[in-house]
Each structure stands twice: as structure tokens, then as C-alpha cells.
N, C-alpha and C positions, 0 to 999 in steps of 0.2 A: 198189070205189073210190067214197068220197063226194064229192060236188062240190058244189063252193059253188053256191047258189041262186043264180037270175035276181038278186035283189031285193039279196043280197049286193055281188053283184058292184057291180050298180050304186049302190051306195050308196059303194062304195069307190071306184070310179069320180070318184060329184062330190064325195068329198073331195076327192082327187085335185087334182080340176081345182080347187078352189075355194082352197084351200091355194096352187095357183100363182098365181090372180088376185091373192090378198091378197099372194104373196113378189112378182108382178108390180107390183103397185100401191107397194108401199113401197120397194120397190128407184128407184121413178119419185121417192117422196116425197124419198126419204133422197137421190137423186142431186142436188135443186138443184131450188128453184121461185121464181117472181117473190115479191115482199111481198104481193101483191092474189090471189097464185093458193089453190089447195085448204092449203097449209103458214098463209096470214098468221093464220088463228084458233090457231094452236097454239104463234104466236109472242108473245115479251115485247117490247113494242113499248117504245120509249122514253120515253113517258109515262107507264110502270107504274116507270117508276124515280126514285125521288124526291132520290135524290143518292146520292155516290161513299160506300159505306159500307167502313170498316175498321176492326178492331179496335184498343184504346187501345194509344197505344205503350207503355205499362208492361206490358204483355199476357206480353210475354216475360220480364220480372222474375219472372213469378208462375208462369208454366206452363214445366217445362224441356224436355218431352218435347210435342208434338203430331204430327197430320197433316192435310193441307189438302186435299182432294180438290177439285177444279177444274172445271169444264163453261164450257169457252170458246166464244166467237162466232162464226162465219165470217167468217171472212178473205175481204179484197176490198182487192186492190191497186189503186190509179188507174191502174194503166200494163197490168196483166195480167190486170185479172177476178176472180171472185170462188172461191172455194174451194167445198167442201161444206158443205151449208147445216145438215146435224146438227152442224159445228162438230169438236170437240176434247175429250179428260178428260186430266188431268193432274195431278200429286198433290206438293204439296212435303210434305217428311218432315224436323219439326225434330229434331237428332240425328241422323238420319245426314249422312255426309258422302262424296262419290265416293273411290273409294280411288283415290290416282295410281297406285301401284304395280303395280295389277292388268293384266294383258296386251290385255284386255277390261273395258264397263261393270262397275263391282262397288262395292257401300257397305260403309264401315265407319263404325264407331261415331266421332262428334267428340270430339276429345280434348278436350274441354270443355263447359260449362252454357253458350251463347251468351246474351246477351240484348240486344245489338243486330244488326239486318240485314247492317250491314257487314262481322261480325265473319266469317272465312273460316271458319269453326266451328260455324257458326249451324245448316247444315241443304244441302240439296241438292234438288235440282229432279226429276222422273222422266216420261219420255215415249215413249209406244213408239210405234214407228215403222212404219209401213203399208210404207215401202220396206229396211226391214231384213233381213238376209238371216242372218248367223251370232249375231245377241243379237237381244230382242226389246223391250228399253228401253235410254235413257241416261240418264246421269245428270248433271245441270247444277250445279255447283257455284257456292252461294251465292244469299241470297234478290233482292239485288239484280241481277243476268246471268240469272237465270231471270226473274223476274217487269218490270222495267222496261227492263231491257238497258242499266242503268247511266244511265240520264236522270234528271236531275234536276227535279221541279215545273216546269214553266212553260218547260222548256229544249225549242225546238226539234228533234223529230226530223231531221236533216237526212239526204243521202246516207254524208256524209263519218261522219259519227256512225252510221250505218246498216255501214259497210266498215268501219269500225272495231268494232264491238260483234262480227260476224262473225268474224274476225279473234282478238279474243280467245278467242271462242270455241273456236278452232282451235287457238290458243295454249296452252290449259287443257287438251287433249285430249277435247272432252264426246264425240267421235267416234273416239278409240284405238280400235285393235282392230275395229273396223266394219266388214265387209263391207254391200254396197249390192248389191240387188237390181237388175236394168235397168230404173232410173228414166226416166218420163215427160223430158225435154227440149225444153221450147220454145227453148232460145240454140241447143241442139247441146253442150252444153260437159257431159261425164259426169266431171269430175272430184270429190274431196270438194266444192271451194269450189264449185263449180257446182251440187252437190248440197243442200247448206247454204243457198245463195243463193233457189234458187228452192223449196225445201220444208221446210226445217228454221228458218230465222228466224224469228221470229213465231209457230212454232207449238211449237217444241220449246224454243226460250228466247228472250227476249225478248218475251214474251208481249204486251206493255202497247205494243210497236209496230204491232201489227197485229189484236189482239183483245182486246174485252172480257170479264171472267171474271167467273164465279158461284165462290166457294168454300164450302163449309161445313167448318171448323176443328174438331175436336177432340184433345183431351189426350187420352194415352194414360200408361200406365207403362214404369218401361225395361224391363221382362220382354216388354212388348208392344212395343215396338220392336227388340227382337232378332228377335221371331218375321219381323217386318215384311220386315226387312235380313234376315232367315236365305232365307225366301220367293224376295226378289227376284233374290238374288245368284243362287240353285240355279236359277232361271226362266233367267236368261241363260248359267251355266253350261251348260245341258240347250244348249241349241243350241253354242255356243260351242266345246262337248268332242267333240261326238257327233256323229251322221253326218246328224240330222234339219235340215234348215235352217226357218228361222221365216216362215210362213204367214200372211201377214194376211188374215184374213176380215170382212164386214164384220156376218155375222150369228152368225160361230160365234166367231171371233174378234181383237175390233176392239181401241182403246185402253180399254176401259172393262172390260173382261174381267180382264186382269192387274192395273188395280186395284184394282179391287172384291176379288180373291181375296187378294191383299196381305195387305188389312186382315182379310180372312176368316180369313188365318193365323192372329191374332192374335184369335179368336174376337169379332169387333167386329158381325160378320153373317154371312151363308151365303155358303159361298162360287158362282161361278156358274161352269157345265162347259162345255168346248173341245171337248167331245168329243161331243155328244149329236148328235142325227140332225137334220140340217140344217134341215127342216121346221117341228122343233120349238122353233128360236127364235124363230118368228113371234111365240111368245106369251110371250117373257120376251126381248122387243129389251136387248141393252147401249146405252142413248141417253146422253149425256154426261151432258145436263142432265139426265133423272130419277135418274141416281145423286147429283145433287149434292144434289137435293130429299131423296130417300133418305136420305143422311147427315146432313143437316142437320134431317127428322124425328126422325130418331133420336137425333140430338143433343142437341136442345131438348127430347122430351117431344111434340113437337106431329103424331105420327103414333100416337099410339094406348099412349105406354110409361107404364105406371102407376107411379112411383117409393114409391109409397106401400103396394105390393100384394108386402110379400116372397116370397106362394105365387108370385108367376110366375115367380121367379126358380127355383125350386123343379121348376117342372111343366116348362119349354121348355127343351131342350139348350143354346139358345147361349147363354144369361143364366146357366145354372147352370154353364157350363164359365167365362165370363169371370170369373164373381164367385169362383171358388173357387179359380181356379188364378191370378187377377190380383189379387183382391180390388178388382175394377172394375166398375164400371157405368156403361153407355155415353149414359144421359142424366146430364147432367153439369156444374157449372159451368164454365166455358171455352167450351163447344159454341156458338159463333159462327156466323153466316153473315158474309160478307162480298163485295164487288163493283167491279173495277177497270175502270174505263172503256178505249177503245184511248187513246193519249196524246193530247194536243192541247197546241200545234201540231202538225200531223205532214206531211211533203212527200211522202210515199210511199206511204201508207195512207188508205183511207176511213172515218173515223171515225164510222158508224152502227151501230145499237147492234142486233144480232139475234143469237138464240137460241131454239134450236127444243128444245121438248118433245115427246114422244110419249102419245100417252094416246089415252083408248076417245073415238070422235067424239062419243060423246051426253056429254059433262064436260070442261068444264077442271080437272080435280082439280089436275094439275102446275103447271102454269103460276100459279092461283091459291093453292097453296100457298107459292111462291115470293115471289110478292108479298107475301102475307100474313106471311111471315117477315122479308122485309127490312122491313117497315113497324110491326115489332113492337119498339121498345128494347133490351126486354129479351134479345132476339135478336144486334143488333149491338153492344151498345154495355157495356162492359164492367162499368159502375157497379152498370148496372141487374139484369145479370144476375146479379151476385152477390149481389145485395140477394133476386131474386127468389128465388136457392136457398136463402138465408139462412132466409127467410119461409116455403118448403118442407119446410127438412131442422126448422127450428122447430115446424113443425104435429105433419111425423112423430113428434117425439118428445112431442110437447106428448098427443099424440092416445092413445098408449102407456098399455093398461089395465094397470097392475100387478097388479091383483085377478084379473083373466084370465091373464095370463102366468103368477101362482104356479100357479094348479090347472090352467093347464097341462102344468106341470112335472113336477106328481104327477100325471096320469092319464097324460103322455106326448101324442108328436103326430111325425107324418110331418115337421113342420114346423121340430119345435125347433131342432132346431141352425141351419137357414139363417135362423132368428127371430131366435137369440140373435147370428149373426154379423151381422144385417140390421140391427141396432140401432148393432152396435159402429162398422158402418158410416157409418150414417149421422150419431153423432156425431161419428165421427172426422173426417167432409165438413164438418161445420157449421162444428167450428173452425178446417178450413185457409179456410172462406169467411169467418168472422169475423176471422181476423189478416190475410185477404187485404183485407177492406174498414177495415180500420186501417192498412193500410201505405199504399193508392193516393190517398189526396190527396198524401202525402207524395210516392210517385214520379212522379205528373201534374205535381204542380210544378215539381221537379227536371227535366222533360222540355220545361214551359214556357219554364225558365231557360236551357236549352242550342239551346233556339230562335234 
């Protein structure tokens, strides 16, 4: 019989133990800390935000399909205290739409192009829920009951408008088919409204009452939103049908999990596992806010994606699966950041503005990259970025050695075909961005005038 050496063992040992310290220590981070304590460096303070940024309302004219992935703020009632200080992820999906019919949460496709907020058409809200027992999201119908809870600019949050937003809620069924896990109750009261009242406003819809949000926006294809809505429905089916009930974890698996994997369907990124050995998510945290950084890198080009380099698409699985089977590519015009304050007035809510990143203590890489996005134009603001892809997909073709591509052609290349399809691409981008920057004065105005 062989035995592991002295030396062995102890090495396994202060893994061991050291592996606890750090699941000890962040378990402390991720439960709640003051603004001054070891979390305020890793927080976006309110002075890093330079104003309320949203994409141009003709946004929707121009893209039919997107998705919004979300990393909300801690909730901090005046009357109850404050929530978890890592916040909230949450993802509206324009295109789908909750399906009433279904016995349980479940999307179908909108029976129409929406292209205003109001329209019941437009898109659907998704929130999974730490006290859910037989599905493991909901689904919020409509961009406005998800994101403002129906308030209007400048309109008082009041109670009465607080019980009523609620209320529709309820109304709408965003809670059909639901079983509830034995939720926390500070009234006593375990009913749905009770349930709703104290966990689910503010965090699952009505967002813009009780937290500020990070979004990064991008356009997808409908082949990619089928994948999206195929994903989510078979996630809440699996519980809903079956004999497993759903498990909120907050390492293995939280709200940031089922959306990252969503879009993973949809080959947009990797997707991340439910399943691996508990230990091991130390080192790949689901945190709200860096998946929104994540997407929003990914979106813009501003984490490392070469638009201009067709072997990479070539050489990496998820860029050669998207482009071939979607004819996409996920840096892109459209790919927006965007950021909604909690509302003001508001008689309910404390309207301060935090959000907690996670990252290695020696860099603010997240947090500064966050910033760096919203304070970039061509990031939030719709004009610019199109102009900006304009001036890109331009270069790319401007740059295009035809002398090199023929004797490509004749000696051959690993490359060809993703070369020759890399091209049709990117012409065929330049001129949806060229008729898109000919239509938007036209629809900015039109938007001016219904002001």
C-alpha cells in the first residue's frame, strides 16, 4: 500500500484551509458592508457617474430583436434596511414576450416588431428568484412594469402608486404557477402579496423604485432569440415538471448564472456550470455587476475583440459557432451601455447610488472599466456609435489587399472561406449602419415632435 507523504498531505491540508478563509471571507464581503468598510474601494460611488445615460429613443426603430443584461444596486428601504450589497442581474429580452397561457413562467415570441416601450409587444422582463421553489425565473411583461413600475419623469413615487404597481403585478400573473420556498417574513404575512411586498418589488419589477441599474444592450438575431426563449422556457420546465425543486445558491447558483447561460444558448459567450465542486467557484464568482461589464466589453470591442482579425473567428469555438450558424458578431453596432438612477421623488426608497464589483484586490479593472464605458459617447449615445462602426467596418474594407487575396485564392489558405464570408459581412454591416445614420435625424425629430 502507497501513502501519500507527510509533505502531501499537508499541502492539501492548507489548501484546505485556505480555500475556507477566502469562501469565509467573501461570504462576510458578499453578505453586506458599511460604504467606509473593506467593499467602499470596490464600489461605484456616485461621483463616477456623470448623468442618467439611455439609449436614443429611435434605438428601437432600428434594432428589432436585442437583450439587456442588467446589474442592479442594493436596495435600501427607509422603513426596512438595506438588502445585499452585491445587488441583483436581470436581463430584459426585446422579443420575447411572457406567454399567458402557459400553467407556469414561460416566453413566447411577440407577435410583432415593437418599437415603442408601451407597446404590450415590445419585450418581457426575467428574474430569478433566490425564494423560488418549482421555476427558477419570471417573467415581467412589458418594458415599462419591469423597469419604472409605470411612473412617469418627475411623478412621485408614492405608497398608493407603490400598492397599486404591486397589484398589477398580480393582476398580470408575473407570479402564475409559482410555488414559494419558506420565505424570510418580518410582517408574519406568507401569502403571494406578502411575498411580493416584501421581496419581489423593486427587485423582480419595478426596478427604477428601489434600485439603480447598469445595463449593457445588445442586438441579437431572431435565430438567436429562439435559442434564448428555447433555453429559458426548458430551465423552468426542468423544475416545474420534474421531481428536482430549484435551489438558490449563492456561489454555485445565483441570478447571474441562468443569465449568462441564456445568452450562452445563443453562442454570445461560455456558458458557466451549476454543477461543478463548490470550492471551485471561488474563482469564477457569478457577481451582477461584472457580468454586466462582461457584456458590455464584449459588446463595444473594449475588452480585447479584434473586429478586424477574421482568423480569430476562425481559431476560437464560440466566434466560429456564432458567425456561422447566425452570421453574427457580437461586437457590434447597437451594443450600448446604459444606467437608470432609483426614481426621485420617492417616499419609500433611499435613493443612493451603490454597486458593488468584484475583482483581484491589487486593480480596479471592473469598476474602471465601467466608468470608462459610460464616459465614452460612442458607448451610450446612439449617433455616435454608429458613426463609430461606420469609420470601422470603412477601414476594414478600405484596408482589403486584393493583390493578396487573389493568390490567396490560388495557393489556398485554412482561412478562405471564413475570409471570403468575413468580408460579405462586414459589408453587409456597413450598409445597415449607413441607411441607419440616414434615417435617425429623421426619427430623432419625429420623437422631438411627439414630445
Amino acid at each position: 500500500m502507497i501513502r501519500p507523504c507527510h509533505h502531501h498531505r499537508a499541502w492539501h491540508h492548507a489548501v484546505r484551509t485556505g480555500l475556507v478563509v477566502v469562501l469565509c471571507a467573501l461570504t462576510t464581503l458578499l453578505s453586506g458592508c458599511g460604504a467606509d468598510g473593506p467593499l467602499s474601494r470596490l464600489m461605484l460611488k456616485p461621483d463616477h457617474i456623470i448623468q442618467e445615460r439611455v439609449p436614443d429613443p429611435a434605438y428601437d426603430k432600428l434594432f428589432p430583436y436585442y437583450v439587456e443584461l442588467c446589474a442592479t444596486s442594493q436596495l435600501t428601504s427607509k422603513d426596512k434596511g438595506a438588502g445585499g450589497v452585491a445587488g441583483h442581474a436581470v436581463m430584459y429580452i426585446k422579443g420575447a414576450c411572457k406567454d399567458d397561457d402557459a400553467p407556469f413562467p414561460q416566453l413566447r415570441r411577440c407577435r410583432r416588431i415593437a418599437t415603442e416601450y408601451d407597446d404590450p409587444e415590445h419585450g418581457a422582463g426575467i428574474s430569478v428568484g433566490r425564494w423560488f421553489r418549482n421555476v427558477n425565473w419570471v417573467a415581467v411583461p412589458g418594458y415599462k412594469l419591469f423597469y419604472q413600475g409605470n411612473l412617469e419623469p418627475g411623478q412621485r413615487l408614492t405608497r398608493e402608486h407603490w400598492e397599486a404597481t404591486l397589484q398589477e403585478a398580480i393582476d398580470r400573473g408575473v407570479f402564475r404557477g409559482v410555488e414559494l420556498q419558506d420565505f424570510p417574513s418580518a410582517t408574519g404575512d406568507r401569502s403571494l402579496r406578502g411575498f411580493m411586498a416584501q421581496h419581489s418589488i423593486g427587485t423582480d419589477f419595478a426596478l427604477q423604485f428601489a434600485r439603480s441599474s447598469f445595463c449593457a444592450r445588445m442586438p441579437i438575431t431572431e435565430p438567436m432569440l429562439d435559442e434564448v426563449i428555447a433555453f429559458l422556457n426548458d430551465k423552468n420546465t426542468e423544475y416545474a415538471t420534474g421531481e428536482a425543486d430549484y435551489n438558490w445558491s449563492l456561489f454555485a447558483d445565483n441570478c447571474v448564472h441562468t443569465l449568462r447561460n441564456a445568452l450562452a444558448a445563443a453562442n454570445i459567450w461560455s456558458p458557466l456550470s451549476v454543477r461543478q465542486v463548490k470550492l471551485l467557484h471561488l474563482f469564477q464568482l457569478a457577481v451582477p455587476a461584472n457580468e454586466f461589464v462582461n457584456l458590455a466589453q464584449l459588446g463595444t470591442g473594449t475588452g480585447g475583440e479584434d473586429i478586424g482579425d477574421y482568423r480569430q473567428i476562425q481559431r476560437e469555438d464560440l466566434p466560429r459557432d456564432a458567425f456561422y450558424e447566425f452570421f453574427w458578431r457580437p461586437t457590434q453596432p447597437g451594443a450600448l451601455v446604459k444606467t437608470l438612477p432609483v426614481h426621485e421623488p420617492n417616499d419609500i426608497y433611499d435613493t443612493s447610488f451603490r454597486l458593488f464589483t468584484l475583482q483581484s484586490p491589487f486593480r480596479m479593472g471592473k469598476t474602471q472599466a465601467a466608468i470608462d464605458l459610460l464616459s465614452d459617447p460612442a458607448y451610450v449615445d446612439l449617433g455616435a456609435n454608429l458613426q463609430l462602426f461606420h469609420d470601422r467596418y470603412a477601414a476594414i474594407l478600405d484596408g482589403r489587399d486584393a493583390r493578396a487575396d487573389m493568390l490567396a485564392s490560388v495557393r489556398g489558405s485554412r482561412y478562405r472561406r471564413v475570409e471570403r464570408l468575413y468580408y460579405d459581412y462586414v459589408a453587409q454591416q456597413k450598409a445597415e449602419v449607413d441607411a441607419m445614420l440616414a434615417r435617425l435625424p429623421t426619427l430623432e425629430a419625429a420623437k422631438m415632435q411627439d414630445k
